[in-house]
C-alpha positions in Angstrom: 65.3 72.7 -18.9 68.8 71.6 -19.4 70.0 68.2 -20.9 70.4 66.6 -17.2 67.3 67.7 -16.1 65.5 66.2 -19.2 67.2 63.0 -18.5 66.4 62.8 -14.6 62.7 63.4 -16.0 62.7 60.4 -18.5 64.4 58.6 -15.6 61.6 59.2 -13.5 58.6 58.8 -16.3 60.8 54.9 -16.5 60.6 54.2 -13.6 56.6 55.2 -12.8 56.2 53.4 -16.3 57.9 50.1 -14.6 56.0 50.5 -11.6 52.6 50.3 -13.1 53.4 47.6 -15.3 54.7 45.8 -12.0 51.7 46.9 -10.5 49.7 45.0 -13.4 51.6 41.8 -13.4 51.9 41.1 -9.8 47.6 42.5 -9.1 46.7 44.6 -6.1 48.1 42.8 -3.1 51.6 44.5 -4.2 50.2 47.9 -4.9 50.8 49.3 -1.9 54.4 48.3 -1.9 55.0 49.3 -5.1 53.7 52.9 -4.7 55.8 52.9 -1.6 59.2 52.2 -3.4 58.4 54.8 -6.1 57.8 57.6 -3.6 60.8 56.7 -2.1 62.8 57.0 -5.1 60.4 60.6 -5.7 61.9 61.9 -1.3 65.3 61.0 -2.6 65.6 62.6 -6.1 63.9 65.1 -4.1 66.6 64.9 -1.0 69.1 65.4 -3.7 68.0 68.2 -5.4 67.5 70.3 -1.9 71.3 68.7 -0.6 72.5 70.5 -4.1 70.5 73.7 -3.6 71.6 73.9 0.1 75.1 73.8 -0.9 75.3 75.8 -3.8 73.6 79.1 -1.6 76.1 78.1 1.5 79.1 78.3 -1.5 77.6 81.5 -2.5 77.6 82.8 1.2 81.1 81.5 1.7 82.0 83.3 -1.5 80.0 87.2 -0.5 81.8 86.5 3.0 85.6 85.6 1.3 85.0 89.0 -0.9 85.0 90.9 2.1 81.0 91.9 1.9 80.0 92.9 5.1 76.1 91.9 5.1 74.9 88.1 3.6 73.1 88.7 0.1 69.6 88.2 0.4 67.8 85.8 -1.8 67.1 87.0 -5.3 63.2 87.5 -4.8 63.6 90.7 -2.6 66.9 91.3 -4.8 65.7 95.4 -4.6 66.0 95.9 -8.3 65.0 99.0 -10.7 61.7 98.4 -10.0 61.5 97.8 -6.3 63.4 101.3 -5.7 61.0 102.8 -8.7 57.9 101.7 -6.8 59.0 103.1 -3.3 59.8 106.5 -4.9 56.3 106.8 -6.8 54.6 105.8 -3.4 56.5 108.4 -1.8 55.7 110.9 -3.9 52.2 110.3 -3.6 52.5 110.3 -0.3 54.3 113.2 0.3 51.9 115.6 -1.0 49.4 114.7 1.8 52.0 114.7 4.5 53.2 118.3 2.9 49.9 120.4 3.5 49.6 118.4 6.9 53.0 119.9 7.7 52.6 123.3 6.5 49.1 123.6 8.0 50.0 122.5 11.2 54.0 123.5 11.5 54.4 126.4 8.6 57.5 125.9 6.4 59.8 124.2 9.5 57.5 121.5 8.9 57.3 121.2 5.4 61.2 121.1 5.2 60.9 118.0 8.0 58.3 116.3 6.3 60.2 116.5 3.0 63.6 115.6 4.3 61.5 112.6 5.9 60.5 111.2 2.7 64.3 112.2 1.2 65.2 109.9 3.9 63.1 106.8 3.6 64.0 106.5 0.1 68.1 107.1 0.7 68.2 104.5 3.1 66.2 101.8 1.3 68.7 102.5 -1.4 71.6 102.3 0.1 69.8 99.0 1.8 69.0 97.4 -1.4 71.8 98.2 -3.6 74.9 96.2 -1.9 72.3 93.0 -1.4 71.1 93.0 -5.2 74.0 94.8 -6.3 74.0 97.5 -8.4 71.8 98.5 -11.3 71.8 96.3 -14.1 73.1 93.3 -11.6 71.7 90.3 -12.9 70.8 86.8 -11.5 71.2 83.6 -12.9 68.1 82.2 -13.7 67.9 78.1 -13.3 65.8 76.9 -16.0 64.9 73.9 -13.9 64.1 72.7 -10.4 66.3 69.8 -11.2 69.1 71.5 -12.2 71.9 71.2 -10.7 
C-alpha cells in the first residue's frame, strides 16, 4: 500500500474512532444517525475511488486508440499471458491424439492431416488473438498495490 492509501486508511480508522465516541457521548437515540453519516463518508471515498478507476482505464483506452491499435485492450485478468497460451497448447495436445485415431480410423490419412491442421489452427488463432490485447511475451502490467490507490 502506498503512502496515500495508508493515510486515507488512518483517515477513515479517525473518523469510525470519532463516530463511536460520538456515539457514546450522545447514547443511542443518535446511533442511527451517526452510522448513517459514516457510511456516507464510506459510498463517497468509495464513489471516488471508482470515479478514479473509471478514468484512468478510459485514459488508457484513449491512449491504445491514439497509438493507432485497432482492437480495445482487454482487462489484464484475461491478459493471454505465457501461461494462458501454454495451457491451450498442452490441452490440445492431449486432445489431439484422440481426435487423430478418430480421423485415421474413420477418414485414413486425409483426415488425420484435417484433424491436425485443426488443432494447428485453434492454437494460431488464439495467439494471434491474445498477443496484440496482452501484448507480447514478457508484457507486463502494473500491479496497484492498493484499492485506494490512486
Amino acid at each position: 500500500m502506498d503512502a496515500t492509501g495508508r493515510a486515507r486508511d488512518a483517515e477513515l480508522k479517525k473518523d469510525l474512532d470519532a463516530t463511536v465516541h460520538a456515539r457514546r457521548e450522545l447514547g443511542a437515540d443518535y446511533e442511527a444517525a451517526l452510522v448513517e453519516s459514516f457510511l456516507e463518508k464510506v459510498e463517497q471515498r468509495l464513489d471516488t475511488t471508482v470515479d478514479r478507476r473509471v478514468r484512468r482505464q478510459l485514459a488508457e483506452q484513449q491512449l491504445v486508440v491514439a497509438r493507432g491499435a485497432s482492437r480495445p485492450a482487454r482487462p489484464a485478468s484475461g491478459d493471454g499471458g505465457f501461461g494462458e497460451r501454454f495451457g491451450l497448447a498442452i490441452i490440445s495436445l492431449i486432445l489431439a491424439i484422440p481426435l487423430s485415431a478418430i480421423a485415421v480410423v474413420n477418414a485414413g490419412l486425409p483426415g488425420l492431416l484435417i484433424c491436425w491442421l485443426g488443432v494447428f489452427g485453434v492454437n494460431a488463432v488464439h495467439s494471434s488473438w491474445s498477443w496484440p490485447f496482452g501484448g507480447t511475451p514478457g508484457h507486463e502490467h502494473r500491479e496497484k498495490s492498493s484499492d485506494w490507490e490512486a
